[in-house]
C-alpha positions as CSV (number, residue, x, y, z in Angstrom):
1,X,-12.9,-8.1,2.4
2,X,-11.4,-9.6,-0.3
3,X,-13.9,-12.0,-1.0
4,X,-16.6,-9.5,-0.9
5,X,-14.6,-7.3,-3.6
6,X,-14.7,-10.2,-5.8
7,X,-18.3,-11.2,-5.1
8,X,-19.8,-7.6,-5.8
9,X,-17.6,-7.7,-9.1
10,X,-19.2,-10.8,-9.9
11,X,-22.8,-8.8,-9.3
12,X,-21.8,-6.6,-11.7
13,X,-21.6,-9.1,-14.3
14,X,-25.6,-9.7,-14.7
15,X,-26.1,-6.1,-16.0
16,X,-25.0,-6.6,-19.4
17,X,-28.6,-7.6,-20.4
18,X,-29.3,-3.8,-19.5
19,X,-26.4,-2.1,-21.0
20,X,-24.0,-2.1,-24.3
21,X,-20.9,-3.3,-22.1
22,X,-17.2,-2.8,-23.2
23,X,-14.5,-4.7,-21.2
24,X,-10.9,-3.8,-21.3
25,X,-7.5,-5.4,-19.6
26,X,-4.6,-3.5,-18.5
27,X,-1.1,-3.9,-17.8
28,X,0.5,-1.3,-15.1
29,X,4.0,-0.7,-14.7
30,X,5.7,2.1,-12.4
31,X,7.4,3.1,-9.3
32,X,5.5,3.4,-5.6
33,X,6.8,5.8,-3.4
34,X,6.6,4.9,0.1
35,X,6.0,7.5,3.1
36,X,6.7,5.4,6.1
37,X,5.9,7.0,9.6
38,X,6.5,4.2,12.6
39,X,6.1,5.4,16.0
40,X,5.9,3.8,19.6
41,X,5.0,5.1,23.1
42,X,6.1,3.9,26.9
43,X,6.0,5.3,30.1
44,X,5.9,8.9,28.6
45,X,9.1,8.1,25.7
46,X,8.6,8.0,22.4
47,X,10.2,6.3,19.2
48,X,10.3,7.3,15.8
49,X,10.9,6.1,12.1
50,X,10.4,7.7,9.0
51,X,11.3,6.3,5.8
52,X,10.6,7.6,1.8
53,X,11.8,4.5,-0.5
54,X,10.9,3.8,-4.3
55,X,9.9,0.9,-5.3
56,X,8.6,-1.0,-8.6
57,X,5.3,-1.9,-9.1
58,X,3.3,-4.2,-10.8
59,X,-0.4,-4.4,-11.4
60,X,-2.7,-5.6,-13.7
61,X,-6.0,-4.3,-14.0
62,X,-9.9,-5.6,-15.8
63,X,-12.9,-3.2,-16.1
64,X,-16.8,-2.6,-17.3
65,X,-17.8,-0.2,-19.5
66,X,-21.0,0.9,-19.2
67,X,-21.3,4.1,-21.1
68,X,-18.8,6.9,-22.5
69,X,-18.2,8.0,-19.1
70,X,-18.4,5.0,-16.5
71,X,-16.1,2.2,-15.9
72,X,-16.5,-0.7,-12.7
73,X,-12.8,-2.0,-12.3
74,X,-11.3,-5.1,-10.7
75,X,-7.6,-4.6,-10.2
76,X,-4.4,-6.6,-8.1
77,X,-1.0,-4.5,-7.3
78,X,2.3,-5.2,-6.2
79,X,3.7,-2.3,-4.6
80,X,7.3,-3.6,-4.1
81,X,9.3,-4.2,-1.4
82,X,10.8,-1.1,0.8
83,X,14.1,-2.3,1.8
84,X,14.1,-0.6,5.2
85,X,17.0,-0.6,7.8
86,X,17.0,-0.3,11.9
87,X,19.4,-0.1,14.6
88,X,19.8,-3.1,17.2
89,X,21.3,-2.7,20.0
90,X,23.3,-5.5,22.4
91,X,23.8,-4.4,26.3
92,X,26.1,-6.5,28.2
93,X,24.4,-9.4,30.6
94,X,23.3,-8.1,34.1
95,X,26.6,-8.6,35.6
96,X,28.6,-6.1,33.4
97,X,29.9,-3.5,35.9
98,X,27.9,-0.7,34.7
99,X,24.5,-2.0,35.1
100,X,25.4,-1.6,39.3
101,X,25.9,1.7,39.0
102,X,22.6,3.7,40.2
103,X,21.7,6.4,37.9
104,X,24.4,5.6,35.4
105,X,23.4,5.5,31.4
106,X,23.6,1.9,29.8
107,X,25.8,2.2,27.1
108,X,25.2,-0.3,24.3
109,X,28.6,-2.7,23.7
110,X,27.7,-3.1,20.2
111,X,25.0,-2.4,17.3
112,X,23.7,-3.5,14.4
113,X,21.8,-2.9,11.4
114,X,18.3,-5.1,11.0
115,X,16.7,-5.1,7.4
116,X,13.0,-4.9,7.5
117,X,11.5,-5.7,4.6
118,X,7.9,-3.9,4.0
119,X,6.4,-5.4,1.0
120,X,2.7,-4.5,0.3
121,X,-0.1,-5.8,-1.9
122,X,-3.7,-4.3,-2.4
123,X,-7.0,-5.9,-4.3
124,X,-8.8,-2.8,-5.2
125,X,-12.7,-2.5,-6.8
126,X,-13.4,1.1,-7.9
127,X,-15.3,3.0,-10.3
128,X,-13.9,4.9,-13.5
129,X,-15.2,8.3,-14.5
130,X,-13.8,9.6,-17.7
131,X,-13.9,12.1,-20.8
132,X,-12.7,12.7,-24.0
133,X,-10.7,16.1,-24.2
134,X,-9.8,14.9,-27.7
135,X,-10.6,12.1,-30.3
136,X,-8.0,10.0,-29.4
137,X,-7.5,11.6,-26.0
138,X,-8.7,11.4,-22.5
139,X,-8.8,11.9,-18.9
140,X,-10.4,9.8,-15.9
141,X,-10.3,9.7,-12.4
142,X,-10.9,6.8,-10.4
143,X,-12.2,6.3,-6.5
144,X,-12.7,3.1,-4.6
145,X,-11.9,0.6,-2.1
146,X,-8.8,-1.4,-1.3
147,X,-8.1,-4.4,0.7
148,X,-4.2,-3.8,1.4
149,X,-1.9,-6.7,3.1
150,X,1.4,-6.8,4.5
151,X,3.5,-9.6,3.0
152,X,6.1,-9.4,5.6
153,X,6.3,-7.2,8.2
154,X,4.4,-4.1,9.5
155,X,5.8,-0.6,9.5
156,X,4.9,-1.1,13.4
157,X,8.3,-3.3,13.5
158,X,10.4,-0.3,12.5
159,X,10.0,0.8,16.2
160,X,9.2,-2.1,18.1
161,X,11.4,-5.5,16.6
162,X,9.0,-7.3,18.7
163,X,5.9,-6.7,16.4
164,X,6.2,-10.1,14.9
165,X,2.5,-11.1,15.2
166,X,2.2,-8.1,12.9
167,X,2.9,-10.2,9.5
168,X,1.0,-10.3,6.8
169,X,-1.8,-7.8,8.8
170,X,-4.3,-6.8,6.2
171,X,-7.0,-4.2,5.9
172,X,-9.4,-1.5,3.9
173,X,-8.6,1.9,2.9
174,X,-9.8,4.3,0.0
175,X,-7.7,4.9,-2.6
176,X,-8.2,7.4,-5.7
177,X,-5.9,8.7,-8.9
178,X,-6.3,10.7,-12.0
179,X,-5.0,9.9,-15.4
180,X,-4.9,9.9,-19.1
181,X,-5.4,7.3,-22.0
182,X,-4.4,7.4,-25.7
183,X,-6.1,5.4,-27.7
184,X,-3.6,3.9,-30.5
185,X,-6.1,1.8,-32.5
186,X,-9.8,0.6,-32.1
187,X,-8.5,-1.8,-29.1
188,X,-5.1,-0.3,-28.1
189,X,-4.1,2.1,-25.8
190,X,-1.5,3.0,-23.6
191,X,-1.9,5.5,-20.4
192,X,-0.6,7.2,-17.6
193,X,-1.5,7.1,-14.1
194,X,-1.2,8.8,-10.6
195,X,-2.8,7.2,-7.4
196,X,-2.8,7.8,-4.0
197,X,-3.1,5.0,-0.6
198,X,-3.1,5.5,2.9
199,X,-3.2,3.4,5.6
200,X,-3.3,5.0,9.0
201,X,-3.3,2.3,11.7
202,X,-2.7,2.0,15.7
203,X,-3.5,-0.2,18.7
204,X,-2.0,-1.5,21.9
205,X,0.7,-3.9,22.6
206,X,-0.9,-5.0,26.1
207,X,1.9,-8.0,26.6
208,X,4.3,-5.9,27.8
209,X,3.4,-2.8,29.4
210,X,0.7,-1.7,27.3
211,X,3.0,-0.2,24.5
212,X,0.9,2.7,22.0
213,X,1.7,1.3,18.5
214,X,0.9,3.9,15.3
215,X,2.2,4.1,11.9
216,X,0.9,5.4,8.4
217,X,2.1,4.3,5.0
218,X,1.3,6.5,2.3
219,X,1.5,4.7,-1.3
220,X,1.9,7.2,-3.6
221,X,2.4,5.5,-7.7
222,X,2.9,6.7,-10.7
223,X,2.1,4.0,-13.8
224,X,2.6,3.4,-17.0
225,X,-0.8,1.8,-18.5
226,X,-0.9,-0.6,-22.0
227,X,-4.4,-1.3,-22.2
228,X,-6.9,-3.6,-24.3
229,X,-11.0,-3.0,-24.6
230,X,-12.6,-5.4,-26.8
């Protein structure tokens, strides 16, 4: 998917012989919060984790003008890295006395927390809709495409520390945000922006027991924009 973001961008790029283009650069800088929900399900039992961390994020941002109004954009984010937390627990080998007790709860002999790093990156290609509420002052919206991937581990692993074959899982989602631009000079300006991603994803863990695997990671960041058009 990444690829063919970068190859339609690349389309884009033979319709300046049709229109008066502008392109601009940005810089992003912000926080990402990050709505975690893990869940797992066996034999009727389920497992949850929930999470809300803030993070720092990074992104950097090119675009097309082609009139007052429209914008194609081309953009990379770094959403951070959640430093999340779960609970191990060590039982005592088969032949600890209260494993031959029928019926009995096994007790845990000690526990442990287990960081889980959940650090996530996103190529997104989107369209820019904008206008002036003011000479120097505007408002846009944006909607488009983004193809998100893990660096590390899934939110699946928050519930299920066997998930390993989950890293650096990658996928599509829509994304959108609203925002506004001041324009400092002729080729400055510096912005704000809100935007919104969710990934929703779930499947089966059919190596042991078939094991019902969901969680959704809702990316929610809010950016500081210094931004070039030439």
């Amino acid at each position: 998917m990444k690829y063919s973001i970068l190859g339609v961008a690349a389309l884009l790029l033979p319709l300046s012989s049709y229109a008066q283009m502008q392109f601009s650069s940005e810089l992003l800088l912000g926080k990402s919060q990050n709505d975690i929900h893990s869940s797992i399900e066996l034999n009727n039992k389920k497992k949850h984790y929930s999470s809300d961390l803030v993070t720092n994020s990074l992104g950097v941002r090119v675009g097309v003008k082609f009139s007052d109004y429209i914008s194609f954009e081309l953009s990379k984010h770094f959403h951070g890295d959640g430093k999340n937390e779960v609970t191990m627990n060590v039982y005592a080998p088969l032949d600890y006395p209260s494993f031959q007790v029928s019926g009995e709860k096994i007790e845990p002999i000690s526990s442990y927390k287990l960081p889980v790093p959940i650090e996530l990156e996103s190529t997104r290609l989107g369209i820019k809709a904008q206008t002036r509420l003011f000479d120097t002052l505007s408002v846009n919206m944006r909607l488009g495409i983004a193809q998100w991937g893990y660096q590390a581990s899934t939110p699946a692993r928050l519930t299920f520390s066997r998930a390993g074959y989950d890293m650096q899982k990658s996928g599509n989602d829509v994304f959108y945000s609203v925002g506004l631009e001041h324009q400092i000079t002729e080729n400055w300006y510096v912005g704000f922006e809100y935007s919104l991603m969710r990934i929703n994803e779930s499947d089966v863990y059919v190596e042991i027991d078939s094991i019902s695997r969901s969680y959704q990671h809702d990316v929610k960041e809010a950016s500081f924009i210094l931004g070039w058009q030439f």
